[in-house]
C-alpha positions as MATLAB code, in Angstrom:
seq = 'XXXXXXXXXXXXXXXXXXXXXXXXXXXXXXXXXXXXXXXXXXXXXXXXXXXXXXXXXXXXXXXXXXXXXXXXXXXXXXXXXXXXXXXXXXXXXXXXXXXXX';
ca = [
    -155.798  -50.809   33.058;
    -157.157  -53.617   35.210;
    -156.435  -57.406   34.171;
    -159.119  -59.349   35.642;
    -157.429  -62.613   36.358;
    -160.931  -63.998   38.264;
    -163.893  -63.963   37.268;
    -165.585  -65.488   40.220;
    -165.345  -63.255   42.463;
    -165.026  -60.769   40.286;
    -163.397  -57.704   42.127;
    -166.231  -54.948   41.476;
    -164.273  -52.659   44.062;
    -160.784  -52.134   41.657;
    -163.151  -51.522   38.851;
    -165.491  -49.152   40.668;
    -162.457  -47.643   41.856;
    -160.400  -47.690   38.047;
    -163.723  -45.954   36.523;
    -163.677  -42.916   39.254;
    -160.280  -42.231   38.734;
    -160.372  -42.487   34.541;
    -163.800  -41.940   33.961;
    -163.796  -44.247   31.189;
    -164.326  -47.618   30.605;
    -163.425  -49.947   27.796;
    -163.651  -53.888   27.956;
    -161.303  -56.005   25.645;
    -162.109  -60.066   25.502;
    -161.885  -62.820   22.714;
    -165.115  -63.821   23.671;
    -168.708  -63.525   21.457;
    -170.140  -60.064   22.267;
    -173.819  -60.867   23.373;
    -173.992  -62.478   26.376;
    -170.065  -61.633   27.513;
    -168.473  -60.180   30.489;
    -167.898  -57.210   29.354;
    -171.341  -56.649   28.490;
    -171.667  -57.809   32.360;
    -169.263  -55.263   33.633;
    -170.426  -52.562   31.746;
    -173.874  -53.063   33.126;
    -172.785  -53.170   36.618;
    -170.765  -50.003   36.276;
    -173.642  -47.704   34.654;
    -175.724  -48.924   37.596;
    -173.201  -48.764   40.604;
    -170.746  -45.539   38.555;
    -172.729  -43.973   36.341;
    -172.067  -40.387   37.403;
    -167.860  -41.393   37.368;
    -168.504  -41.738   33.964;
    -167.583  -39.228   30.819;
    -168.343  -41.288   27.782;
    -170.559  -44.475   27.738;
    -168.644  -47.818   28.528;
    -167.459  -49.556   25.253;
    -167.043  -53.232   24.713;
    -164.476  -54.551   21.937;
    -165.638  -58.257   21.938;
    -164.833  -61.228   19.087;
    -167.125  -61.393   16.193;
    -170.205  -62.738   16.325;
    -169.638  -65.814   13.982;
    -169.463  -69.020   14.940;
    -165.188  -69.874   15.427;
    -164.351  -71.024   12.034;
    -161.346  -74.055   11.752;
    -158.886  -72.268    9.431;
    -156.439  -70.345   11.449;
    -156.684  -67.020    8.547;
    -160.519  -66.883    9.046;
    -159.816  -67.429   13.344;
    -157.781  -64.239   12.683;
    -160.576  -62.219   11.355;
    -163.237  -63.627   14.170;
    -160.886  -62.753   17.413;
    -159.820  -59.322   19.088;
    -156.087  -58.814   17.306;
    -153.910  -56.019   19.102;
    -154.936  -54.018   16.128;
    -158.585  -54.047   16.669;
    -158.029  -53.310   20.496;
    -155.433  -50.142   19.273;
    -157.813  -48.535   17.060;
    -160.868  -48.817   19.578;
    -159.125  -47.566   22.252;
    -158.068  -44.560   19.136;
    -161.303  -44.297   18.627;
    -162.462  -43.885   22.417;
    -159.959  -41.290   23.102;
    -160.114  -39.220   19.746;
    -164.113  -38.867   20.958;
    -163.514  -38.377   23.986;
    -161.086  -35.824   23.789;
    -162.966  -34.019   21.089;
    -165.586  -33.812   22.519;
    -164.538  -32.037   25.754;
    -162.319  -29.870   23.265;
    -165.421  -28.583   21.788;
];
């Protein structure tokens, strides 16, 4: 797991380096899915990693809705724990059953 505290400069190399020795990728953010660094990051590592990697890169982003003002609709709109628990389920469960196959 790499926590990307900058994102100018972003450090490609840890990632590069993360993806090689997992051969996965997933990218968590609160941010709006088009346009977001994760979409960024998964680019980069298909072009610079693509043969590191077992299963394509997967992005868990916020939904794409405009923020709404009450906090119980916020909580629907952003990446929860929850949501980031059962991707990463998801990612391994396909993954895994995959290469059991």
């Amino acid at each position: 797991m790499i926590d990307l505290r900058t994102l100018r400069p972003i450090d490609y190399g840890t990632v590069i380096e993360s993806v090689k020795k997992t051969n996965r990728c997933v990218t968590i953010e609160e941010g709006f899915p088009v346009g977001s660094i994760g979409n960024h990051i998964g680019a980069y590592i298909m072009q610079n990693a693509f043969d590191y990697l077992d299963a394509p890169v997967i992005n868990c982003a916020g939904k794409d809705v405009p923020m709404p003002y009450a906090a119980n609709l916020e909580k629907h709109a952003l990446v929860t724990c929850l949501t980031a628990s059962s991707t990463s389920a998801v990612v391994t469960s396909a993954c895994f059953s995959r290469l059991a196959a």
